[in-house]
N, C-alpha and C positions, 0 to 999 in steps of 0.2 A: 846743377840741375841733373834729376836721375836721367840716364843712357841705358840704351842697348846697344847692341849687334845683330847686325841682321849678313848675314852670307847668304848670297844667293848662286845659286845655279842652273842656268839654262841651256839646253838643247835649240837653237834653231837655223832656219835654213834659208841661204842668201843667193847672189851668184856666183859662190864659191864653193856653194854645194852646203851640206851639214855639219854644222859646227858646234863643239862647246864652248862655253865661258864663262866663268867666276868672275865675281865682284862681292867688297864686301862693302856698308853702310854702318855709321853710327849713325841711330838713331835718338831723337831726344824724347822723353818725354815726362807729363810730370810727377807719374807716381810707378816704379820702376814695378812694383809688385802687383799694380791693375793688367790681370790679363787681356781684357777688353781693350783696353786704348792701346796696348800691344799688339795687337793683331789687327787695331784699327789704321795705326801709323804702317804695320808690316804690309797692309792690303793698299796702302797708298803709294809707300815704295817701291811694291815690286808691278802696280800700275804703272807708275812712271816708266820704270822701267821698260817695261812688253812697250805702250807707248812710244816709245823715244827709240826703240831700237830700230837701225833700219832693215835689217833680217826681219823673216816672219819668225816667231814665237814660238814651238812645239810644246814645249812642256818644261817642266824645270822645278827645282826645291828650294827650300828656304829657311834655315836656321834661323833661331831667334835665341841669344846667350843674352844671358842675365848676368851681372858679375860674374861670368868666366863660366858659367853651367848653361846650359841649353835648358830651357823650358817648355820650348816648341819646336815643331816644322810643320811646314806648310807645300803641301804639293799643288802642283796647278798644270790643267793640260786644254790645249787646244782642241775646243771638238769638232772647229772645222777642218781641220788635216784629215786627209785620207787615211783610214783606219789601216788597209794595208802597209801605206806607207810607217805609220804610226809605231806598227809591230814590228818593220823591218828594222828601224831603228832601235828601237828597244831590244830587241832579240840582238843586237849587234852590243848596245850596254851589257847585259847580262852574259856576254859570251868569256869564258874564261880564257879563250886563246887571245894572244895577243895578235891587232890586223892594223896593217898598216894602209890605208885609202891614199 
């Protein structure tokens, strides 16, 4: 049965403060080359996913490999987080010095 991969990454924040974390998913499905049911199975897994975590969700990315080539990504952001908050954390990603919290 044709597969993907899906790599997911998310930013969110528990009571342990802000956090990242990777995971990654094979996914099944039946025609490897329909991008539509790819992104139909990609939006179900990375639901589950926000779902099921007990952290709240910020924002996070998500690869999609095709036999071993990426065909997609998928961003997704929280737009009930405080936008401040939002930009502090991102300006903290994009920061080229290394910070240890």
């Amino acid at each position: 049965m044709p597969r993907f991969e899906l790599h997911l990454f998310t930013i969110s924040e528990g009571d342990e403060g802000i956090k990242s974390s990777e995971s990654k998913a094979m996914c099944w499905v039946k025609d490897s080359g329909d991008m539509e049911e790819i992104e139909d199975v990609s939006d179900k897994v990375i639901s589950e996913n926000i779902e099921n975590n007990p952290d709240l969700i910020m924002f996070g990315t998500a690869s999609i490999k095709v036999k071993g080539q990426i065909v997609m990504t998928l961003s997704f952001r929280n737009d009930n987080i405080d936008e401040d908050k939002m930009n502090s954390v991102l300006d903290l990603i994009a920061s080229k010095e290394e910070t240890i919290h």
